[in-house]
C-alpha positions in Angstrom: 0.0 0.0 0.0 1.3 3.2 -1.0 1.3 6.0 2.1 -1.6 8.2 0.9 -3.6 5.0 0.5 -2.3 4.4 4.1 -3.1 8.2 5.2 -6.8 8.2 3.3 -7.4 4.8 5.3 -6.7 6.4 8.7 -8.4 9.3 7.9 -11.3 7.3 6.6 -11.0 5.2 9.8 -10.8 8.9 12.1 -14.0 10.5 9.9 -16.1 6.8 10.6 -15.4 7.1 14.1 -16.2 10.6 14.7 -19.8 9.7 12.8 -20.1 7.0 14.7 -19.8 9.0 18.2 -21.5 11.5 17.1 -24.6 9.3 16.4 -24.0 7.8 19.1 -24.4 11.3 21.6 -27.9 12.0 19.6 -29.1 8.4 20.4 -28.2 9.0 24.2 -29.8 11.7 24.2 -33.2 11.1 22.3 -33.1 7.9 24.7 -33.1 9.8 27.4 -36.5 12.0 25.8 -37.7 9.0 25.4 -37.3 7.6 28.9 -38.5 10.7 30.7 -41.5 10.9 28.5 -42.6 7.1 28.3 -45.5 7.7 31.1 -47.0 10.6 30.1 -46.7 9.0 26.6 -48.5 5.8 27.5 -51.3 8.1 29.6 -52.0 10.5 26.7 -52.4 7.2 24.6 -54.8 5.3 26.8 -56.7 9.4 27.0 -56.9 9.2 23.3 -57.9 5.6 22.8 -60.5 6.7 25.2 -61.7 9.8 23.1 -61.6 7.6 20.3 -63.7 4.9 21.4 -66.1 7.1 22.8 -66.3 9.0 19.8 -66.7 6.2 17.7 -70.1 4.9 19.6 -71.6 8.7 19.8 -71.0 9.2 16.0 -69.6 12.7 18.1 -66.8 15.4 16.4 -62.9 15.4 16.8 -62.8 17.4 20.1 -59.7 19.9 20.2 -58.9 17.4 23.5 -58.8 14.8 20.9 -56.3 16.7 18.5 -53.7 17.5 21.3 -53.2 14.3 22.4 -53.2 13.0 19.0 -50.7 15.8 18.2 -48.5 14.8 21.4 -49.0 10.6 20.7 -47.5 11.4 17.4 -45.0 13.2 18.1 -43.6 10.3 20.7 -44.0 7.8 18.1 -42.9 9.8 15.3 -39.1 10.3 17.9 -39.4 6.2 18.9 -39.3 5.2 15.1 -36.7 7.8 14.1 -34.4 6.7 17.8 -34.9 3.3 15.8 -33.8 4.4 12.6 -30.8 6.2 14.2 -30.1 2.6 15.7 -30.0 0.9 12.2 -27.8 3.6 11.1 -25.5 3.3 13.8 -25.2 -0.5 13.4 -24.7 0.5 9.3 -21.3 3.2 10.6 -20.0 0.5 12.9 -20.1 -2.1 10.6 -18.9 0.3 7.3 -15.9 1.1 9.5 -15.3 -2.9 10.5 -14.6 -3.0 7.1 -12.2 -0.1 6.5 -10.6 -1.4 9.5 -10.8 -5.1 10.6 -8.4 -4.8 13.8 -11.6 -2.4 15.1 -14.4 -5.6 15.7 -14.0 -7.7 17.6 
């Protein structure tokens, strides 16, 4: 291997790892949303499956109560599937850089 191959390798290597933490101090983070939120999350859903359901057998409007909740369930769910996107993606870095550099798994 000539040296700049060398030098792009380990700069490669350096830019993979930086990704990689970097990714990795978002996913802390939204984990840590995620945590402190998980109650009030799982009481607003049960609220709007309530709303819902009672809606459903009054043949009644979408209250503004109704669209809040909705607005706030979403928005958890919407953060849970993108934390579990940001995990695929991390799992995609470390295993891009396993392959620039073998001596890194394991």
């Amino acid at each position: 291997m000539s040296w700049q191959t060398v030098h792009m390798t380990d700069k490669n290597i350096k830019d993979k790892q930086s990704l990689i933490q970097q990714l990795r101090d978002v996913a802390e983070k939204e984990t840590a949303w995620l945590e402190k939120n998980r109650l009030l999350y799982t009481q607003k859903r049960e609220q709007l499956d309530h709303l819902i359901k009672e809606r459903g057998l009054t043949g009644g409007e979408v209250t503004p109560e109704e669209q809040k909740l909705s607005k706030h369930v979403a928005l958890y769910e919407s953060r849970r599937a993108g934390m579990r996107d940001l995990a695929k993606e991390i799992n995609k870095e470390e295993q891009s850089l396993d392959r620039i550099n073998p001596s890194n798994s394991g």
